[in-house]
Structure formats: C-alpha cells, structure tokens
Backbone as CSV, one residue per row, in Angstrom:
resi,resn,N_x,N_y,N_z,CA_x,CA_y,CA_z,C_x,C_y,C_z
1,UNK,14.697,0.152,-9.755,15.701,0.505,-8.759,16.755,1.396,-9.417
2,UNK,17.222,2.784,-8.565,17.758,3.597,-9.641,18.871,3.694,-8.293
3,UNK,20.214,3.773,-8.778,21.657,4.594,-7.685,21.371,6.121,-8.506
4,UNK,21.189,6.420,-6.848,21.189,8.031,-7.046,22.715,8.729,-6.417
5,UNK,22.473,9.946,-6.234,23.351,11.029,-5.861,23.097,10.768,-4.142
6,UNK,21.923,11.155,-3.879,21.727,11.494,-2.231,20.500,11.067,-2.241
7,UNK,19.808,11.472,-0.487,18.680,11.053,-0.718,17.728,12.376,-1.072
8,UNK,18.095,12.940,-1.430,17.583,14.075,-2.116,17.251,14.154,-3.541
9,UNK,17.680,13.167,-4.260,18.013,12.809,-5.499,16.707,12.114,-6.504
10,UNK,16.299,12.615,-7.446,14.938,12.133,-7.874,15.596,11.352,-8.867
11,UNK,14.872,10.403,-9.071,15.439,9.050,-9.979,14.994,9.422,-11.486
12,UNK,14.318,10.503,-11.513,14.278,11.332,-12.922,15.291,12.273,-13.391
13,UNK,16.301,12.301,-12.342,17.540,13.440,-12.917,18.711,11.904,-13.306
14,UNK,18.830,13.210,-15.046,19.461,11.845,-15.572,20.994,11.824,-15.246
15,UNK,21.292,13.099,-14.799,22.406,12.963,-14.649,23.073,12.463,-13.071
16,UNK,22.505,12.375,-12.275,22.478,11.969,-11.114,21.789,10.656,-10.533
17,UNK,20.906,10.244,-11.348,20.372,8.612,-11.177,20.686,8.036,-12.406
18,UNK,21.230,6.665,-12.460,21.294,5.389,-12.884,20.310,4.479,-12.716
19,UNK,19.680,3.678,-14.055,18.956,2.477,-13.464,19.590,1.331,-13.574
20,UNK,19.390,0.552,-12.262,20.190,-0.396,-11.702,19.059,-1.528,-12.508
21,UNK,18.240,-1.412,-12.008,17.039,-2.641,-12.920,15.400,-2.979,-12.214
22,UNK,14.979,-3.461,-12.314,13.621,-3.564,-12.404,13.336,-4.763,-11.529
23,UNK,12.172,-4.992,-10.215,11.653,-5.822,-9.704,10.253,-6.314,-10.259
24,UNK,10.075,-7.415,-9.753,8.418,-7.877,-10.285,7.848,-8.273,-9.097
25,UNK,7.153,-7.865,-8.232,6.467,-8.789,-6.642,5.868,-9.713,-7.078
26,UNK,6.190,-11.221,-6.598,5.409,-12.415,-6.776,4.241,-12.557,-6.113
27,UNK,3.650,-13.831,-5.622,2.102,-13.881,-5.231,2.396,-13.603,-4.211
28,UNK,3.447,-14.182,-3.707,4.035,-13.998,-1.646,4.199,-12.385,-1.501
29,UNK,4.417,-11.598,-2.453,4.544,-9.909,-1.845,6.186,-9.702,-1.949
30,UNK,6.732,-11.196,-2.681,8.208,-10.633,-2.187,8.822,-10.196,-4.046
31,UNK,9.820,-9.104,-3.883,10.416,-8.411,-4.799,11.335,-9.595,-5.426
32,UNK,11.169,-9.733,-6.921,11.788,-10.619,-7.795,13.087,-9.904,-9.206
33,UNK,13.844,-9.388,-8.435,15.139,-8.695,-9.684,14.493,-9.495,-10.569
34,UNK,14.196,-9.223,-11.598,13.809,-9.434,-13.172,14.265,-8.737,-14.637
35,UNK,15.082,-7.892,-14.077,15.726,-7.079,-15.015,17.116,-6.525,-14.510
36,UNK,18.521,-6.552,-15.170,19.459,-5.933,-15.051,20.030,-5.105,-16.036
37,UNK,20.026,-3.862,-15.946,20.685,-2.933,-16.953,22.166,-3.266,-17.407
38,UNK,22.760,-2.956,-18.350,23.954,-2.911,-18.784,24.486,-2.155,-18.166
39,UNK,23.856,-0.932,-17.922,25.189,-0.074,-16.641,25.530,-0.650,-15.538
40,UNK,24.672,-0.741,-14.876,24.729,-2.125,-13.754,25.679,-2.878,-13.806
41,UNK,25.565,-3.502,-15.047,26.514,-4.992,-15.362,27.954,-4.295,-15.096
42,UNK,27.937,-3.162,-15.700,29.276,-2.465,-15.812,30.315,-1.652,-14.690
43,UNK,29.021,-1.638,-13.212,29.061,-1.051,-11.979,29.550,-2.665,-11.405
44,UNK,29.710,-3.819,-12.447,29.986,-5.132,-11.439,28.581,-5.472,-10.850
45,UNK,27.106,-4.927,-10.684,26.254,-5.259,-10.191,25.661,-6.897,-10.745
46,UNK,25.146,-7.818,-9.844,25.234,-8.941,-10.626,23.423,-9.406,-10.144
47,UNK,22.615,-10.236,-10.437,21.244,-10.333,-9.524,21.431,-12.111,-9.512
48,UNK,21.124,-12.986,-8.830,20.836,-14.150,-8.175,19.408,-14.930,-8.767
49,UNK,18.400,-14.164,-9.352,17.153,-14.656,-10.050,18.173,-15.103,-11.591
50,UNK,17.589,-16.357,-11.274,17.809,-17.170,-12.858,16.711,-17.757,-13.715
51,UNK,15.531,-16.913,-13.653,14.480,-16.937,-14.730,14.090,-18.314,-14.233
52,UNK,13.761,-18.421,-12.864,12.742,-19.592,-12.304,11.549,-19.235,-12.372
53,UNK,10.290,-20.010,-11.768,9.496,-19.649,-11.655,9.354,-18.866,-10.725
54,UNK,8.775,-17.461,-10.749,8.608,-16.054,-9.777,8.002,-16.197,-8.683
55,UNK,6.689,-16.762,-9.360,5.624,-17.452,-7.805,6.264,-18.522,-6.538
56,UNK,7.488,-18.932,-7.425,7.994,-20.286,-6.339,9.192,-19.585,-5.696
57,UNK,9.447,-18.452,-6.264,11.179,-17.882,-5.635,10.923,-16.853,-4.494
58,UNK,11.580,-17.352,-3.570,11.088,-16.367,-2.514,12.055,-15.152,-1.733
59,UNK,13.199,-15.540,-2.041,14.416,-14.576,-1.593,15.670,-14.378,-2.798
60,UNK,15.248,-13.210,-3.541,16.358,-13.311,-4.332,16.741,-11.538,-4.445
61,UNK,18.226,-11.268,-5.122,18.379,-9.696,-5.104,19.665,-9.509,-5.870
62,UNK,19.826,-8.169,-6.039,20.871,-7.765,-6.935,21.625,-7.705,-5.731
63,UNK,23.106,-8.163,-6.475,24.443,-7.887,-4.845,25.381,-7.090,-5.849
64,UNK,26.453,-7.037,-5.055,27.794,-6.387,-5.218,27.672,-5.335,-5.803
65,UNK,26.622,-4.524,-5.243,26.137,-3.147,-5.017,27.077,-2.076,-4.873
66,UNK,27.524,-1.104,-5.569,28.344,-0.172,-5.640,27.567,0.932,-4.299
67,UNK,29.020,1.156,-3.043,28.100,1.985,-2.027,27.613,3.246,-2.549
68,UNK,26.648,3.579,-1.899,25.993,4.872,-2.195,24.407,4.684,-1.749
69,UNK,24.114,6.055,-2.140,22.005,5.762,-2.236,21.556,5.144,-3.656
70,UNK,20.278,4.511,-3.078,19.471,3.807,-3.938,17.954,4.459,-3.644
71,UNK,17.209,4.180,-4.946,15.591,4.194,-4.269,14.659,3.359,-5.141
72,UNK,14.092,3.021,-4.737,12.983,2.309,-5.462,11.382,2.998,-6.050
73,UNK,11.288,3.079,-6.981,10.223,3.547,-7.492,8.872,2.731,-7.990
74,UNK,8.046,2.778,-7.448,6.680,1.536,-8.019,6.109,2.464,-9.709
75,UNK,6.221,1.489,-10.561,5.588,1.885,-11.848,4.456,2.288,-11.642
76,UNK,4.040,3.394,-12.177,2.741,3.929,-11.919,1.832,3.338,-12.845
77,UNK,2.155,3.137,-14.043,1.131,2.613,-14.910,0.823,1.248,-14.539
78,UNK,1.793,0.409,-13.775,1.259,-1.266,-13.507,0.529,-0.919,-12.065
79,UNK,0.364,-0.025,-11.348,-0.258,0.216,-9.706,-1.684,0.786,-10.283
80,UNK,-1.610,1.478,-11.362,-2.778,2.017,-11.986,-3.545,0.812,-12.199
81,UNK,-3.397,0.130,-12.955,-4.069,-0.890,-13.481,-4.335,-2.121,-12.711
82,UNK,-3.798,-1.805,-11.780,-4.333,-2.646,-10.387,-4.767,-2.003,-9.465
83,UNK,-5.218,-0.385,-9.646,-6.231,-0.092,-8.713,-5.938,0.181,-7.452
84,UNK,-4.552,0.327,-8.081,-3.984,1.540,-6.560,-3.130,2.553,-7.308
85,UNK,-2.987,3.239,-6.127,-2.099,4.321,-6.101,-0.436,4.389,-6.131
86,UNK,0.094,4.520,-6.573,1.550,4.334,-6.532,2.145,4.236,-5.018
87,UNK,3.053,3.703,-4.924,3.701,3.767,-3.298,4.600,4.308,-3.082
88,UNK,4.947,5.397,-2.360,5.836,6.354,-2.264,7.151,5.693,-2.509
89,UNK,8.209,6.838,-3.043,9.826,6.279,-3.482,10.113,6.085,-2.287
90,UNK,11.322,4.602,-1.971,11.715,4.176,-1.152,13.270,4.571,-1.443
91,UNK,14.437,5.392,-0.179,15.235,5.537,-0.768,16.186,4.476,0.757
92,UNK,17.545,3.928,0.476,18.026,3.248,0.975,19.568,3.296,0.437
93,UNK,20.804,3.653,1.624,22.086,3.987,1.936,23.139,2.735,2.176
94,UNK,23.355,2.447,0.996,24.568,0.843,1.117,25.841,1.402,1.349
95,UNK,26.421,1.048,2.739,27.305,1.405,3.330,28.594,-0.173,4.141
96,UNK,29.440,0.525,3.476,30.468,-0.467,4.170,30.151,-1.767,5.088
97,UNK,29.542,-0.834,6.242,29.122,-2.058,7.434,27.424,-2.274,7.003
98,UNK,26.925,-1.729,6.278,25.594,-1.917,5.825,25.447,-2.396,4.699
99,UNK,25.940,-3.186,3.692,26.175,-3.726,2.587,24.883,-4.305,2.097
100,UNK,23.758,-5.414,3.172,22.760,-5.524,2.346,21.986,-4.732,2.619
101,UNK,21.029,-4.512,1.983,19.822,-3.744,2.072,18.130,-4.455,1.658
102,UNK,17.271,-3.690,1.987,15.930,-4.816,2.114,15.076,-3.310,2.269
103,UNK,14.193,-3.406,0.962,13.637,-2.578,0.852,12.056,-2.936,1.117
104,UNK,10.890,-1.723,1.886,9.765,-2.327,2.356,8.758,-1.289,1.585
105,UNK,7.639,-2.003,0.650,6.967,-1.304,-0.137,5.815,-1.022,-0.168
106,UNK,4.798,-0.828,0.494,3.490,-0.996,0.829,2.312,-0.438,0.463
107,UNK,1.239,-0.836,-0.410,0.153,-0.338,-0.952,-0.850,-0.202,-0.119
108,UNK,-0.717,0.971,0.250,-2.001,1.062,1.438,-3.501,1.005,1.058
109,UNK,-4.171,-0.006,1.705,-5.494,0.360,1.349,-6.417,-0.139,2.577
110,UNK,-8.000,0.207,2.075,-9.078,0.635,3.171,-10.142,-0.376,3.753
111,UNK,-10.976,-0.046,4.172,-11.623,-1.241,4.165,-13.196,-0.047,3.957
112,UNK,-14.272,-0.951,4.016,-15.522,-0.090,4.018,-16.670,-1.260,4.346
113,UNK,-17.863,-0.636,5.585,-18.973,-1.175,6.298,-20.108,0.005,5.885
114,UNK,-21.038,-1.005,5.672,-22.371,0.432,5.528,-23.402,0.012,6.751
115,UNK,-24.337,1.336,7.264,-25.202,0.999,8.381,-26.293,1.720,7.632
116,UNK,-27.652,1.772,7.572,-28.516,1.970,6.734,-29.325,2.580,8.035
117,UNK,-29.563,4.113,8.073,-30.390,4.461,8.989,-31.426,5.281,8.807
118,UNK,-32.873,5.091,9.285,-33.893,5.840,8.759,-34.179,7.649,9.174
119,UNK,-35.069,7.951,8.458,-35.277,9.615,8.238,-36.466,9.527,9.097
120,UNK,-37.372,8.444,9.590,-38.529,8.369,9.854,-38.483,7.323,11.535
121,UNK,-37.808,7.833,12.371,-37.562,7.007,13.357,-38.881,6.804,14.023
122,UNK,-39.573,7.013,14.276,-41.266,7.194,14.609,-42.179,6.086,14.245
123,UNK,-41.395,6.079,12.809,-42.402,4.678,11.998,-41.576,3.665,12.516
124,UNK,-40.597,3.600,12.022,-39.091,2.279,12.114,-39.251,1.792,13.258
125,UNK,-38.938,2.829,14.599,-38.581,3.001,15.793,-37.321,2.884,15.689
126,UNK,-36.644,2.925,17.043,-35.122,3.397,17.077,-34.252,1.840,16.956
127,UNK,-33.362,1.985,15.757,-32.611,0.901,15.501,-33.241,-0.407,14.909
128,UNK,-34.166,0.266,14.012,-35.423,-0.594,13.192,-36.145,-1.677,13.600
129,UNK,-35.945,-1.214,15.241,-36.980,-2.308,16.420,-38.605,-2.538,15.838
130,UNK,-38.933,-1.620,14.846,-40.286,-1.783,14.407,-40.767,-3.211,13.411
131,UNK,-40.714,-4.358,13.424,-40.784,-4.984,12.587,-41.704,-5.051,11.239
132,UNK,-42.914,-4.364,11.501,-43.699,-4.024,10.777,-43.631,-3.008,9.994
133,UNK,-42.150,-2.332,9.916,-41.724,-0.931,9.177,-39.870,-2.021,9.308
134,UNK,-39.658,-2.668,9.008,-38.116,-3.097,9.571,-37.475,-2.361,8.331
135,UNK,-35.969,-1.760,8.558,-34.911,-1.522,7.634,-34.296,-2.705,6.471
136,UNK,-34.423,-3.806,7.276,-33.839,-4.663,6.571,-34.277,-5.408,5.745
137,UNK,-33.202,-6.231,5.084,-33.296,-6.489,3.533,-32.863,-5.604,2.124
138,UNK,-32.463,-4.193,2.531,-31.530,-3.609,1.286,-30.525,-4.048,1.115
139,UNK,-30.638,-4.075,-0.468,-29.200,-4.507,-0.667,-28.362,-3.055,-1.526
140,UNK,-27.335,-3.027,-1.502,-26.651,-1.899,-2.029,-25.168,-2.304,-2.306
141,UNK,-25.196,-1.999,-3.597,-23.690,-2.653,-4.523,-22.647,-1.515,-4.528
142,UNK,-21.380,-1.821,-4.497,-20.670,-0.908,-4.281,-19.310,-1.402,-5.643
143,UNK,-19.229,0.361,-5.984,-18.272,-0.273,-7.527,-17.562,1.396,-7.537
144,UNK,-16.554,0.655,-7.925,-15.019,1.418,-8.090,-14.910,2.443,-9.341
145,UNK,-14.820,3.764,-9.168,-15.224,4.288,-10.164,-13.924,5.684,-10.177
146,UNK,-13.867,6.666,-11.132,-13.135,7.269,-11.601,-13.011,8.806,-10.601
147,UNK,-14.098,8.895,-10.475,-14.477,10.499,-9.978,-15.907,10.594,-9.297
148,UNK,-16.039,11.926,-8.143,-16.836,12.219,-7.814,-18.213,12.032,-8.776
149,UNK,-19.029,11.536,-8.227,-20.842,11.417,-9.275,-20.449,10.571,-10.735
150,UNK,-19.245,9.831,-11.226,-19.014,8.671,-11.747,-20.030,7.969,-11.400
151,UNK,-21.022,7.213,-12.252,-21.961,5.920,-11.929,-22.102,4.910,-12.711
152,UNK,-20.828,4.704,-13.355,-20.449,3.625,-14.270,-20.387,2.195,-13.182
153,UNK,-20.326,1.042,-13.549,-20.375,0.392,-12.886,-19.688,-1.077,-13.087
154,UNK,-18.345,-0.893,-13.827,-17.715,-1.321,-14.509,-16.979,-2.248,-13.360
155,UNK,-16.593,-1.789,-12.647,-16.080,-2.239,-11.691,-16.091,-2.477,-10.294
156,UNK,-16.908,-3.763,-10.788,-17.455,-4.451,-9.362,-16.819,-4.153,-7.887
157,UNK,-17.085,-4.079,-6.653,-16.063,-4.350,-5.593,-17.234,-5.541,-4.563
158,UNK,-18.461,-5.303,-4.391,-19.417,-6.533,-3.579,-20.683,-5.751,-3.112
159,UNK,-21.530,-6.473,-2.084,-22.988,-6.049,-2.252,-23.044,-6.489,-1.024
160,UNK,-23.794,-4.973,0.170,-24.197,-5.414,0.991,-25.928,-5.539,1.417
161,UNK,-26.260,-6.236,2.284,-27.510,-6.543,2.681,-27.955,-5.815,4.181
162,UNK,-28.913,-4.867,4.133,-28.784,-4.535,5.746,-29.512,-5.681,7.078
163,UNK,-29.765,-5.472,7.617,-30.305,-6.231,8.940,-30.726,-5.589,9.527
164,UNK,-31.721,-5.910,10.555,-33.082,-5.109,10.763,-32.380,-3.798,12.139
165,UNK,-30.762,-3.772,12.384,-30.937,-2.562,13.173,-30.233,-1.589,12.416
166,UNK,-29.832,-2.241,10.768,-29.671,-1.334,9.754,-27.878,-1.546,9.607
167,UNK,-26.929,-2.169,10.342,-26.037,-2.825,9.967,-25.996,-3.342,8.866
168,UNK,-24.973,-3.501,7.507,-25.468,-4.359,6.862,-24.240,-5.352,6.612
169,UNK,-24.084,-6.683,6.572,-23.634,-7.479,5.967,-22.884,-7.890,5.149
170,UNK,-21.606,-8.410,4.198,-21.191,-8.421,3.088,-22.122,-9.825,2.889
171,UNK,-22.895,-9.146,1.607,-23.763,-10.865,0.584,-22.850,-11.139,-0.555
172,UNK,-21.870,-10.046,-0.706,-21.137,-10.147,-2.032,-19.920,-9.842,-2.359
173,UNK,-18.514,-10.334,-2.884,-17.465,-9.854,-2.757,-16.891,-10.127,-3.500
174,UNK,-16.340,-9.259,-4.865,-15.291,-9.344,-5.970,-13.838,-10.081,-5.444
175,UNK,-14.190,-11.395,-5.112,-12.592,-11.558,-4.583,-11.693,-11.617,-5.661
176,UNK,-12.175,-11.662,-7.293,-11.162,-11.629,-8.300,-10.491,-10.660,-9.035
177,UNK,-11.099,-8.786,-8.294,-10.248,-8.019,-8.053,-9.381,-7.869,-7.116
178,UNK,-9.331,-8.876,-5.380,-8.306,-8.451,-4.519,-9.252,-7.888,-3.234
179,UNK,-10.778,-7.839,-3.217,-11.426,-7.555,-2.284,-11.534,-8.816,-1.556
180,UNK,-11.678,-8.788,-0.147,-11.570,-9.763,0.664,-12.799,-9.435,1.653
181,UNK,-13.221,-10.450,2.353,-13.996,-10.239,3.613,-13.651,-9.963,4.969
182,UNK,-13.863,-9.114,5.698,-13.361,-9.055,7.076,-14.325,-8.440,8.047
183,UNK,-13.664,-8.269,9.468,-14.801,-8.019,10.721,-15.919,-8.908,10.479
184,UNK,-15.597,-10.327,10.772,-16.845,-11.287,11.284,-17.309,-11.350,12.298
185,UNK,-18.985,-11.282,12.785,-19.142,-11.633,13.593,-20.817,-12.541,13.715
186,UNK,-20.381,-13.979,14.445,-21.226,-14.903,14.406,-21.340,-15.211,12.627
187,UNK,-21.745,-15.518,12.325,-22.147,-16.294,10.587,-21.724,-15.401,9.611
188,UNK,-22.049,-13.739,10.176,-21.597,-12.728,8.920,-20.375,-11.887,8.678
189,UNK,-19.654,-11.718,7.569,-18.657,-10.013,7.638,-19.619,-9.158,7.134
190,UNK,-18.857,-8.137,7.589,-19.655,-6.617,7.962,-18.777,-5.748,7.090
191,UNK,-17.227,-6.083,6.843,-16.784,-5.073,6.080,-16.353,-5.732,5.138
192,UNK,-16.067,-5.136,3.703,-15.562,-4.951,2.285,-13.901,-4.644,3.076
193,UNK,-12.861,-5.850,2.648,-11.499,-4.993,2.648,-10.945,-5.282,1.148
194,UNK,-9.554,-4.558,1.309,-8.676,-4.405,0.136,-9.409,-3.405,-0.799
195,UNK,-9.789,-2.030,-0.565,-10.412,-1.076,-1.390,-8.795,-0.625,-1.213
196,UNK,-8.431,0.339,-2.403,-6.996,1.303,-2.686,-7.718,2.566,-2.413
197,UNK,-6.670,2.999,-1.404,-6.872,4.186,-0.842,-7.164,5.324,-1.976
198,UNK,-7.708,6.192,-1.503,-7.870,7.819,-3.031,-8.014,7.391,-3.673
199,UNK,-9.425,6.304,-4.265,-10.258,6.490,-4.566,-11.469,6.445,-4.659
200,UNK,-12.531,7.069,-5.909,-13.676,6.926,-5.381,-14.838,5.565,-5.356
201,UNK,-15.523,5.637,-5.032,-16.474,4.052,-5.015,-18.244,5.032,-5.046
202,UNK,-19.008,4.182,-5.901,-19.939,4.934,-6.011,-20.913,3.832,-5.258
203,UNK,-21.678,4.369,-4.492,-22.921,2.696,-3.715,-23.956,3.403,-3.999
204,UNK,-24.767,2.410,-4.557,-26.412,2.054,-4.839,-26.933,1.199,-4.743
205,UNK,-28.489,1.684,-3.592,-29.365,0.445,-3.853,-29.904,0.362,-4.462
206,UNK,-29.807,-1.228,-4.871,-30.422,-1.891,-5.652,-32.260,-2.798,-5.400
207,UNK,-31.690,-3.252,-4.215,-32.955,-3.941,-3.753,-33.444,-3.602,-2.595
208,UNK,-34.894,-3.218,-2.525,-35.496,-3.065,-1.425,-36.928,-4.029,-1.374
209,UNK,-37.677,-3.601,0.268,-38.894,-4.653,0.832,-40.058,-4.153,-0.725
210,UNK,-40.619,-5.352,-0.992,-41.656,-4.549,-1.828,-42.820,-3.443,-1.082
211,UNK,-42.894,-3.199,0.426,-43.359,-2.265,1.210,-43.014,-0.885,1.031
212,UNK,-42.129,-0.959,0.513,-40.692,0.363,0.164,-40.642,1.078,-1.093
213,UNK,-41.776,0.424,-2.053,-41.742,0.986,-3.367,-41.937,2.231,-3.282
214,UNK,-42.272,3.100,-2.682,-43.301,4.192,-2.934,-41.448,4.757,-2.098
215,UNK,-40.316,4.477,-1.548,-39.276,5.587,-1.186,-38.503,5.303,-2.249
216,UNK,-37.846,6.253,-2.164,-37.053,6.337,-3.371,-35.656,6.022,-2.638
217,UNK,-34.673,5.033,-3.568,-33.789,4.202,-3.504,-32.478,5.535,-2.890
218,UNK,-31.538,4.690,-2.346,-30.842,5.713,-1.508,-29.258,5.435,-2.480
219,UNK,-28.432,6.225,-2.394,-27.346,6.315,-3.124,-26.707,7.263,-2.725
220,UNK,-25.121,6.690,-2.639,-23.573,7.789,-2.458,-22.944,7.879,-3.537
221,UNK,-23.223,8.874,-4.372,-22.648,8.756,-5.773,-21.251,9.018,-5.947
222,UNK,-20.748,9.554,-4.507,-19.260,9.354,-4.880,-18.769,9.439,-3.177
223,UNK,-18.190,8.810,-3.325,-17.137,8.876,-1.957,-15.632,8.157,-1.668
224,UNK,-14.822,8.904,-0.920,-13.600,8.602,-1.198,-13.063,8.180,0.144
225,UNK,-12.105,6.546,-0.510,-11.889,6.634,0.763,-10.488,6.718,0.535
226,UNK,-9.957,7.472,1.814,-8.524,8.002,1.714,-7.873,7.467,3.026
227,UNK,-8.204,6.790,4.137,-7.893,6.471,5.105,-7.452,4.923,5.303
228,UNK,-6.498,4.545,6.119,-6.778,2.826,5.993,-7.573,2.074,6.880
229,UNK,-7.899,3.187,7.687,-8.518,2.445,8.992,-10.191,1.901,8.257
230,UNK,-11.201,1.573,8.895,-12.172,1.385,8.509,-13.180,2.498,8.347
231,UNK,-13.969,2.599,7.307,-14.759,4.025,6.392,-15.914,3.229,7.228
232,UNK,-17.173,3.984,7.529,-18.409,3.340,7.269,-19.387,4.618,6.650
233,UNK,-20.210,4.096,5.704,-21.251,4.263,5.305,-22.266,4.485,5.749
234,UNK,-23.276,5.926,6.134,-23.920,5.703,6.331,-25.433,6.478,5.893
235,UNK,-26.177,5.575,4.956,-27.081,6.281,4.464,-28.562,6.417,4.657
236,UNK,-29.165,7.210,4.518,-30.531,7.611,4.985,-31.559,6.630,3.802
C-alpha cells in the first residue's frame, strides 16, 4: 500500500509515493496489514493486526490515515508463483467525510470444458450415436504450461473423459493447485474451474478405445485462456 500524489500517480515514483506497508490475504480472501513502514509510523499511521493468527483474523487495517490518494499494488512475484497474473493497481481517495476506505482486489480467472468431435461423421454418426464406432472413453489431461507448443507437463491442472456424444467429463482435478470442479450435471462436472486467466494450458490425449489404435492421438499444444467466462475445447 503506497500514499501517492493523485490518482495519476505510479507507486514507482519515488518522489511522489510513500510506502505505507504491506498486506498478506488470509484463507477467507480478506487483506491482513502485516507490515508497517517507519514513514508511516511517522505520518501517525498505526495498523490494528497484532501478529495473531492470519487464517483466524478476519477484519483488520491500517487507520489514522493521512488524507490523500492511496493504491494498492499485488506483488508480482508472489501472483507469479501462484499462477496468476497480477491484479490491476487499486487506487482509493481518503477524504474528510470518507475516512475509511476498503479496498477490492480480484484475481480473475477461467474455467475450461472439452467436447471431443469426430472428422468421420459417417462412421461415428452424428453426436457419436454409432455405438459400434462410439467417441467415448478418451481421456485427455490438461497442464499449465509457459508458452504457445510448451509440452512440459509439470503442472498438473485434471483429466477429462469424453462420453459417447463426445462431451467430456472432469475424471480428474488438481484441487491442490486451486482447481475446483464445476457445471454439474446428474453424477458428473463438465468443467475444470480456477484456471488464471493469460495463460497457456497444453491438452493431450492420453487414453483411447483399443479400436482407435490405428488414429493418431489428438492434442492442443497450446491454448490460452484469456476470458473468465467459460473456454470450451474442442478437438477433432
């Protein structure tokens, strides 16, 4: 958290921003003052966190805020390493009759569904009504990667399974990066959420019918998702 000049004011001009001090977001999403600068101290700025436990504290903040602009900046190197993108500077005007302030920070991210559709509708038939040629049963893993045609696979995100009108399923889900399951319907989810927006994800199948040996395995070696709404997948 830096007091700037205006809101025009980049929290990198040294002569025009001050850092006031540093937040930590707990498990709840809420901002934990964890750091107070000495200038601060010296602006009278004082913070209310007394080195409790972070996960259990749920409303705490720096007061007696000298008026002016403020903005908040998300560390890029700790958003990096959690696989997002930084969140735009938040800037915010403490004013006389506006004294507190409550800043809102948000890591946008995507979700992603794959539908598996054939090149050979003739054999399949339409919407892999053919059972004796059916689509289903691929599975195809999807992993978080650096750049376009990246096929490292370092980083898991889950694995879907298609179904015979080529929909496919989540069978698998890194929930210990922050991926979650969503869009259920009847017994299954259908989409992968909590992907970080801009960037890329590389999907490959892995498993197919042993009928299927003789096609060759299908793959998106890079694709990006940049949107929050829902991406779908869809490969031949």
């Amino acid at each position: 958290m830096y007091k700037v000049k205006n809101k025009q004011t980049s929290y990198t001009d040294k002569k025009n921003a001050v850092k006031i001090g540093e937040y930590t977001v707990n498990s709840k999403g809420f901002g934990i003052p964890v750091l107070l600068t000495k200038k601060a101290a010296e602006f009278g700025v004082k913070s209310d966190y007394k080195n409790e436990d972070i996960d259990k504290t749920v409303c705490r903040q720096f007061y007696n805020l000298p008026l002016g602009w403020y903005v908040i900046v998300e560390d890029a190197a700790v958003a990096g390493a959690k696989g997002f993108q930084p969140a735009e500077a938040v800037y915010y005007e403490v004013t006389a009759s506006n004294a507190d302030y409550e800043f809102n920070i948000r890591n946008q991210k995507g979700s992603l569904c794959l539908k598996k559709t054939s090149d050979t509708p003739e054999i399949t038939g339409e919407n892999g009504n053919n059972a004796s040629y059916s689509i289903a049963g691929a599975q195809y893993k999807v992993y978080k990667v650096s750049y376009n045609g990246d096929e490292t696979t370092n980083n898991y995100v889950g694995t879907f399974q298609t179904e015979q009108s080529g929909m496919a399923h989540v069978a698998d889900v890194n929930r210990s990066s922050g991926y979650y399951l969503a869009d259920k319907e009847n017994a299954y989810y259908y989409s992968i959420a909590g992907l970080p927006l801009n960037n890329w994800y590389y999907i490959i199948e892995t498993g197919s019918k042993e009928e299927w040996q003789e096609n060759a395995l299908a793959s998106a070696k890079g694709y990006l998702i940049n949107k929050s709404e829902k991406e779908k997948i869809v490969l031949l």
